[in-house]
C-alpha positions in Angstrom: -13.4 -50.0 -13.0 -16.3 -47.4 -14.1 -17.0 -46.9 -10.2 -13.3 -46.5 -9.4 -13.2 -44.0 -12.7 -16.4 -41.8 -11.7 -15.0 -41.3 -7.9 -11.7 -39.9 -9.6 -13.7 -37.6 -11.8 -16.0 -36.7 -9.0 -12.6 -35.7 -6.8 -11.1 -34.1 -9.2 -14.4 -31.9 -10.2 -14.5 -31.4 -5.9 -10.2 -29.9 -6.3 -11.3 -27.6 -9.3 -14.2 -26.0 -7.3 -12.4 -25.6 -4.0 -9.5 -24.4 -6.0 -11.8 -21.6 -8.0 -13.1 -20.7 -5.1 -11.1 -19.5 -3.2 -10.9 -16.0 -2.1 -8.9 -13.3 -3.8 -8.1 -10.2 -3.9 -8.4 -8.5 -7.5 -6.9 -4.9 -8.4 -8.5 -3.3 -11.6 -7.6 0.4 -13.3 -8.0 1.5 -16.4 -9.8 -2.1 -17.6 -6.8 -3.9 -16.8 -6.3 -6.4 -13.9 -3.2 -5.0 -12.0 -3.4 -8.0 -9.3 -5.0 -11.2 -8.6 -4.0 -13.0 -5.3 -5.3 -15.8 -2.7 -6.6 -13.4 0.2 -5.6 -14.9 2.8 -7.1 -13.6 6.4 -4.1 -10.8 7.4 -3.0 -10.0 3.9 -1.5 -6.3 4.3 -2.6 -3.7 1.6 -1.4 0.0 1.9 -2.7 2.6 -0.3 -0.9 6.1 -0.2 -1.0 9.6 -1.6 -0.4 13.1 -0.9 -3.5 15.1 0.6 -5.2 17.1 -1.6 -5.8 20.1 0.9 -2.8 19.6 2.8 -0.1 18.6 0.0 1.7 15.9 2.8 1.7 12.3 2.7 -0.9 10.2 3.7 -0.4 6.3 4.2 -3.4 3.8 5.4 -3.2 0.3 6.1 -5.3 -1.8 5.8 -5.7 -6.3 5.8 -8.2 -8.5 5.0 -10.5 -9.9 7.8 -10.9 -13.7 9.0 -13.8 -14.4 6.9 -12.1 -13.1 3.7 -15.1 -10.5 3.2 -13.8 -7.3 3.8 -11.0 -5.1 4.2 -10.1 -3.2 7.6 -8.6 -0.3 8.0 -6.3 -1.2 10.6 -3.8 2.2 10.7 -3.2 5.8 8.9 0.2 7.6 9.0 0.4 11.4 8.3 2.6 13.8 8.6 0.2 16.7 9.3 -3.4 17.9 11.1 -6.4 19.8 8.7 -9.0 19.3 6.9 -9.9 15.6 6.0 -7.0 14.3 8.3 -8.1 11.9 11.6 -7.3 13.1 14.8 -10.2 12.2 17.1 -9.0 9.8 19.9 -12.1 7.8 19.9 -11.3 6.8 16.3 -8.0 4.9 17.8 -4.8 5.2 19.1 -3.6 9.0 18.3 0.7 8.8 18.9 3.2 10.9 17.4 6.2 8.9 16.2 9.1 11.4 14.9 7.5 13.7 12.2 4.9 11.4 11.8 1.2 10.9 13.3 -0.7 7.7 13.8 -3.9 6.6 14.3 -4.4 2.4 14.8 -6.5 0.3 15.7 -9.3 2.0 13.4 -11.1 -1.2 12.3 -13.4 0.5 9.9 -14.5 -2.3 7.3 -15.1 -2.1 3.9 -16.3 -4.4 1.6 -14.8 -2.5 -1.5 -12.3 -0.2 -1.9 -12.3 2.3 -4.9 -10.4 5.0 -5.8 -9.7 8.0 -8.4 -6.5 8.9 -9.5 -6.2 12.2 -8.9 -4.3 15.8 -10.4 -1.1 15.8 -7.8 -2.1 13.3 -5.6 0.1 10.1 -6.0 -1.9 7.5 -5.9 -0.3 4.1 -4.9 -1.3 0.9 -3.9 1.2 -2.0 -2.3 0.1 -5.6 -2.2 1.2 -9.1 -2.5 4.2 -7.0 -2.2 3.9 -5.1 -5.2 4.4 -1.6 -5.5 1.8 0.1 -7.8 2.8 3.5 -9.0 -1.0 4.4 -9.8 -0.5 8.0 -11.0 2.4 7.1 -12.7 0.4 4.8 -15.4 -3.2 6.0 -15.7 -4.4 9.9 -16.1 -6.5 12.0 -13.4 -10.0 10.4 -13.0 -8.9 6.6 -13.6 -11.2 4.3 -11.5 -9.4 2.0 -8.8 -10.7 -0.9 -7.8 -10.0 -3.3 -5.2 -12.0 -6.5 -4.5 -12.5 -9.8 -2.7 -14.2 -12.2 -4.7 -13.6 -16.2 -5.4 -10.9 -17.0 -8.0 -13.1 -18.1 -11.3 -14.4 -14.1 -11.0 -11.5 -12.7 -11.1 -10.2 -14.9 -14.2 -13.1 -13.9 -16.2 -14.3 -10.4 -14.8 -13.8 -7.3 -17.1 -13.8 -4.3 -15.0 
């Protein structure tokens, strides 16, 4: 009976870890956890904003990567060429779709992605599909954050 009790303990103790372990993707601003999700290998994030220099839309996509380390920049979507904006061919596929530019196929890996909210810029972030309205909640200067790290981290991390 103790045996049969200590092998229950021991697989539930082996579910808890595998369970807190697992990786996620955590979104932090302002001190406050936005978003905590499994990241599975493939999960989309986009992260959008008006250029600075330009004053047009800028969208970049990006997923994480089969190990569940990083995040790729798979794609960016603009509307305009200057300062700041891609355009070199050896960076990726360069197509114009409508009133819109593209550049995929990018793969530029991060492990980390952080950001500042910014005077004008509208800063948003979609994931887990979630919009986040960035600019709409925290004032120019606001540290982003975006993260993979095992579950029990993200439960207890302050930013």
């Amino acid at each position: 009976m103790q045996k049969e009790f200590l092998l229950c303990g021991l697989g539930l103790i082996l579910a808890l870890w595998q369970i807190l372990t697992l990786p996620c993707v955590v979104m932090w601003a302002g001190g406050q956890r936005l978003y905590l999700g499994e990241a599975a290998a493939g999960f989309p994030l986009s992260l959008r904003f008006i250029h600075s220099v330009q004053k047009t839309p800028v969208e970049e996509f990006l997923a994480v990567d089969e190990e569940r380390q990083h995040f790729v920049l798979k794609a960016t979507k603009y509307q305009s060429f200057g300062v700041g904006l891609p355009f070199d061919e050896t960076e990726g596929e360069f197509v114009q779709e409508g009133d819109h530019f593209w550049l995929r196929g990018q793969n530029r890996s991060y492990p980390r992605l952080d950001f500042r909210v910014g005077v004008g810029t509208e800063l948003s972030m979609k994931l887990g599909g979630r919009s986040f309205p960035l600019y709409k909640e925290y004032e120019p200067g606001t540290l982003v954050s975006v993260e993979l790290m095992p579950l029990w981290k993200g439960l207890v991390m302050n930013e």
